[in-house]
C-alpha positions as CSV (number, residue, x, y, z in Angstrom):
1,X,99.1,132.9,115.8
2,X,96.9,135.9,115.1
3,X,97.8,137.9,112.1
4,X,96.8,141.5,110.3
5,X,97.1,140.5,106.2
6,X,97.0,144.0,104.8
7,X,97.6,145.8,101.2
8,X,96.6,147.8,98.4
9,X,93.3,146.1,96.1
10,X,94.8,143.7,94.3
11,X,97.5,142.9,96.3
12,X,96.8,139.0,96.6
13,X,95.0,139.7,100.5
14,X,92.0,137.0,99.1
15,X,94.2,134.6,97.5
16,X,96.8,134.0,100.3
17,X,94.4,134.1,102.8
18,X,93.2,130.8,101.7
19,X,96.5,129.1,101.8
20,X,97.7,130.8,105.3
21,X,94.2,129.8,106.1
22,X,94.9,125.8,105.1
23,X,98.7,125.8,106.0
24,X,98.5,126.7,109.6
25,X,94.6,126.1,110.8
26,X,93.6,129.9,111.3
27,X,90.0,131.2,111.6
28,X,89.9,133.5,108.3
29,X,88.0,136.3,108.6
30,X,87.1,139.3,106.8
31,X,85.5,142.2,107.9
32,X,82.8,141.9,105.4
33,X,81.8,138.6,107.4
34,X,81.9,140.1,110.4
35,X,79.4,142.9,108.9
36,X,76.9,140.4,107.4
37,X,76.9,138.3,110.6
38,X,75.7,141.2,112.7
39,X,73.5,142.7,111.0
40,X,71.5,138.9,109.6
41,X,71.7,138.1,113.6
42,X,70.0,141.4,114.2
43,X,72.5,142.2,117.1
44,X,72.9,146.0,118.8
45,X,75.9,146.8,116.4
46,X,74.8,145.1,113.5
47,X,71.3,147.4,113.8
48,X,74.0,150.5,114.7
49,X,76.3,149.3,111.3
50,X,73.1,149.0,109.4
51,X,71.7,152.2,110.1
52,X,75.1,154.2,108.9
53,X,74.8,152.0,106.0
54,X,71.6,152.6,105.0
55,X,72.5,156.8,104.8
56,X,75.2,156.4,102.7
57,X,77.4,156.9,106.1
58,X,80.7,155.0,107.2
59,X,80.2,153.2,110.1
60,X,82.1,155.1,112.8
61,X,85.6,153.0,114.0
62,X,84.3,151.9,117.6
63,X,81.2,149.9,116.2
64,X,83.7,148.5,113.9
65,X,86.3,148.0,116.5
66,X,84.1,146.4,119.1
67,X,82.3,144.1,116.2
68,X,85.8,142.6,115.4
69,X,86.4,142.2,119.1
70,X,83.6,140.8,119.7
71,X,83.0,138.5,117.3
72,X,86.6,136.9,117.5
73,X,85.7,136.4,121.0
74,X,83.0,133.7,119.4
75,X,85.5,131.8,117.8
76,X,85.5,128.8,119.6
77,X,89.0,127.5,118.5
78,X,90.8,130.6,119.6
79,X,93.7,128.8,120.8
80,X,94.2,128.1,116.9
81,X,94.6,132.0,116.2
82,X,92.6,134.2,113.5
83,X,94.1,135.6,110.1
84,X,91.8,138.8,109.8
85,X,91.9,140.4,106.3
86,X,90.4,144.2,105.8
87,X,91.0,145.4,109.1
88,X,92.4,147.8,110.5
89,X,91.9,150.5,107.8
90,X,92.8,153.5,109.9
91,X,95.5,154.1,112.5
92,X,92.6,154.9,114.7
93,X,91.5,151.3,114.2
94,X,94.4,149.9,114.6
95,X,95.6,151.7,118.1
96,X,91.8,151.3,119.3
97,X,92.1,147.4,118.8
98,X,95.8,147.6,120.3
99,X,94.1,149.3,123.4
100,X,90.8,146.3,123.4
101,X,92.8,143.4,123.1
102,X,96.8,144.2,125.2
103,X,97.5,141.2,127.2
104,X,95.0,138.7,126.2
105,X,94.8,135.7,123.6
106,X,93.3,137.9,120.9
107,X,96.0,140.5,120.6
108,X,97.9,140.5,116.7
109,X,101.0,138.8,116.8
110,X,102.2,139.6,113.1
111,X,101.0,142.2,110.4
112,X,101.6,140.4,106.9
113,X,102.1,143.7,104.0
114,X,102.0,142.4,100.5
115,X,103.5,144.8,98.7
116,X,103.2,145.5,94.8
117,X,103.9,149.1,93.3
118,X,100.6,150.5,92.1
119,X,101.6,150.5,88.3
120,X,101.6,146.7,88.8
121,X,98.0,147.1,90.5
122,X,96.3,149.1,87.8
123,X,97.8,146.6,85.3
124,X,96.3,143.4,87.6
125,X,92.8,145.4,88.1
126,X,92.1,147.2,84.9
127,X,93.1,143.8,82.9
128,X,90.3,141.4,85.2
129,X,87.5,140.0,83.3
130,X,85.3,137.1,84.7
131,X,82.6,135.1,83.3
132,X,79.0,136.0,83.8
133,X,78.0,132.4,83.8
134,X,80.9,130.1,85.7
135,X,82.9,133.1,87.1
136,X,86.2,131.8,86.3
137,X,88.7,135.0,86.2
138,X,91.3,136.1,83.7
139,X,93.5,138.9,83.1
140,X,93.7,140.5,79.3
141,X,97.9,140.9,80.2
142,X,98.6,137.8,82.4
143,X,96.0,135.4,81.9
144,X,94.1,136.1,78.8
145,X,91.2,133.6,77.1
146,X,92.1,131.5,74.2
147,X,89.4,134.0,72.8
148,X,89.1,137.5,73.4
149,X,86.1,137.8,75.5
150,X,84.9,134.2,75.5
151,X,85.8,131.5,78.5
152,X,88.1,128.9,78.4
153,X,85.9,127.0,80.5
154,X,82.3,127.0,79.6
155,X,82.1,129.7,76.6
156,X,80.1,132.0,78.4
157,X,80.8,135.7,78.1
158,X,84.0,137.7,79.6
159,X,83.2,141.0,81.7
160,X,84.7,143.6,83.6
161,X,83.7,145.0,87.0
162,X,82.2,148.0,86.9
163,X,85.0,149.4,89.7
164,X,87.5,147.9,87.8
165,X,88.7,151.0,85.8
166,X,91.0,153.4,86.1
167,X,89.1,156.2,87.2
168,X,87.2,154.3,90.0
169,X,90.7,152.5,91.1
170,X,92.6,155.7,91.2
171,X,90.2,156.6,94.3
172,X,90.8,153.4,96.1
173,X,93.8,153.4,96.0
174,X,94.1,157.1,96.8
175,X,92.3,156.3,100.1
176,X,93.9,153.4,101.0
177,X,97.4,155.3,100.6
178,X,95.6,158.1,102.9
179,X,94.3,155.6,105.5
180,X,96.0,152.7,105.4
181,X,99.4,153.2,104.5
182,X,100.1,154.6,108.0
183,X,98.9,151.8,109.9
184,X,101.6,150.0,108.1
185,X,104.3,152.4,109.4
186,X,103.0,152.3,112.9
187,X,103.3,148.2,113.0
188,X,106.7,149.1,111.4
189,X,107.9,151.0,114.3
190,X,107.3,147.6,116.2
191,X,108.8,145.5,114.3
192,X,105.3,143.6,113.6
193,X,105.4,143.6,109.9
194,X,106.9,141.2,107.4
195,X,106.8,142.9,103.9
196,X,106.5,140.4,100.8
197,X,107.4,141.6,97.6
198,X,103.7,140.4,96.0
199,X,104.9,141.8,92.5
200,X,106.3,138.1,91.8
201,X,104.5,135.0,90.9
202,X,102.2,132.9,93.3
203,X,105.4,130.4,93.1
204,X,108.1,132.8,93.9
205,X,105.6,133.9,96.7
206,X,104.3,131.4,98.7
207,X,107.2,130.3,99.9
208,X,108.5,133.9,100.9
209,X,105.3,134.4,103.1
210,X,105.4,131.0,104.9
211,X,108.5,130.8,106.1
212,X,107.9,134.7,107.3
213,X,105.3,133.4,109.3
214,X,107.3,130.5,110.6
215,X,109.5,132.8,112.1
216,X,107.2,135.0,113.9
């Protein structure tokens, strides 16, 4: 089973991930590893990626597109099936990798959306605070410390991101409603997606998203 598991910043990608990951035996991946393995092992893309990088420059779609490709082709457990998290971000990604992979074991089988309305996002976001010493996580509105900017867990002290405010999400979230937000539709149109309503509790959730994926 190879699956797409796309949606806004905090959408819950990261955390379901893991337990797709550990329920049905994928290869997780994320973009960012496929990055950091190319450019530590020094290969042609990697140097390419790197370069962009190193400008301030986004790293045109077909370096990424043929870095995904070929790294999954390294897996060694294919047969097993990949859950790839922060790709496509761009319909031209998307149809690209459609285009690499028709007809052979590393085409996607199933885009997973988790969907939550972006008041709920700025809420999840702007209310994240971690510890600078364990980096346990909380959230001032769901999850807050039994004191206000001191861990439950060790007592060290309670910070935000620095991305983690309004202003800075407002732009990620504009530009993944510009870019990404389409890709969605496209799967749409082939009846590749199944939407989860990732507004609810990890409870109400998990079973939602499992049996989705059962019936692929």
């Amino acid at each position: 089973m190879n699956i797409f598991i796309m949606g806004a910043p905090g959408s819950g990608k990261g955390t379901f991930s893991t337990k797709i990951k550990e329920e049905f035996n994928l290869n997780h991946i994320s973009t960012g590893d496929i990055f950091r393995a190319n450019i530590a092992g020094g290969t042609e893309l990697g140097l390419q990626a790197k370069a962009y990088s190193e400008k301030g420059l986004l790293v045109p779609d077909e370096i990424t597109n043929k870095m995904v490709k070929d790294y999954l082709n390294t897996l060694e457990d294919k047969k097993n099936g990949y859950l790839l998290d922060g790709y496509p971000r761009t319909l031209a990604q998307a149809k690209a990798f459609e285009e690499m992979t028709n007809g052979t074991d590393l085409a996607v089988e199933k885009i997973v959306y988790m969907d939550v309305p972006f008041d709920e996002l700025t809420r999840r976001i702007t209310g994240r605070r971690t510890c600078k010493n364990c980096g346990e996580i909380y959230n001032i509105y769901s999850k807050p410390a039994k004191l206000d900017g001191v861990c439950d867990v060790c007592g060290g002290e309670l910070t935000q991101r620095k991305d983690d405010n309004e202003e800075s999400l407002k732009v990620r979230l504009d530009e993944y409603a510009k870019n990404t937000e389409p890709v969605i539709a496209y799967y749409e149109e082939k009846n590749m997606v199944s939407k989860i309503d990732a507004s609810k509790s990890m409870e109400e959730i998990w079973p939602e998203l499992k049996e989705a994926l059962k019936n692929k």
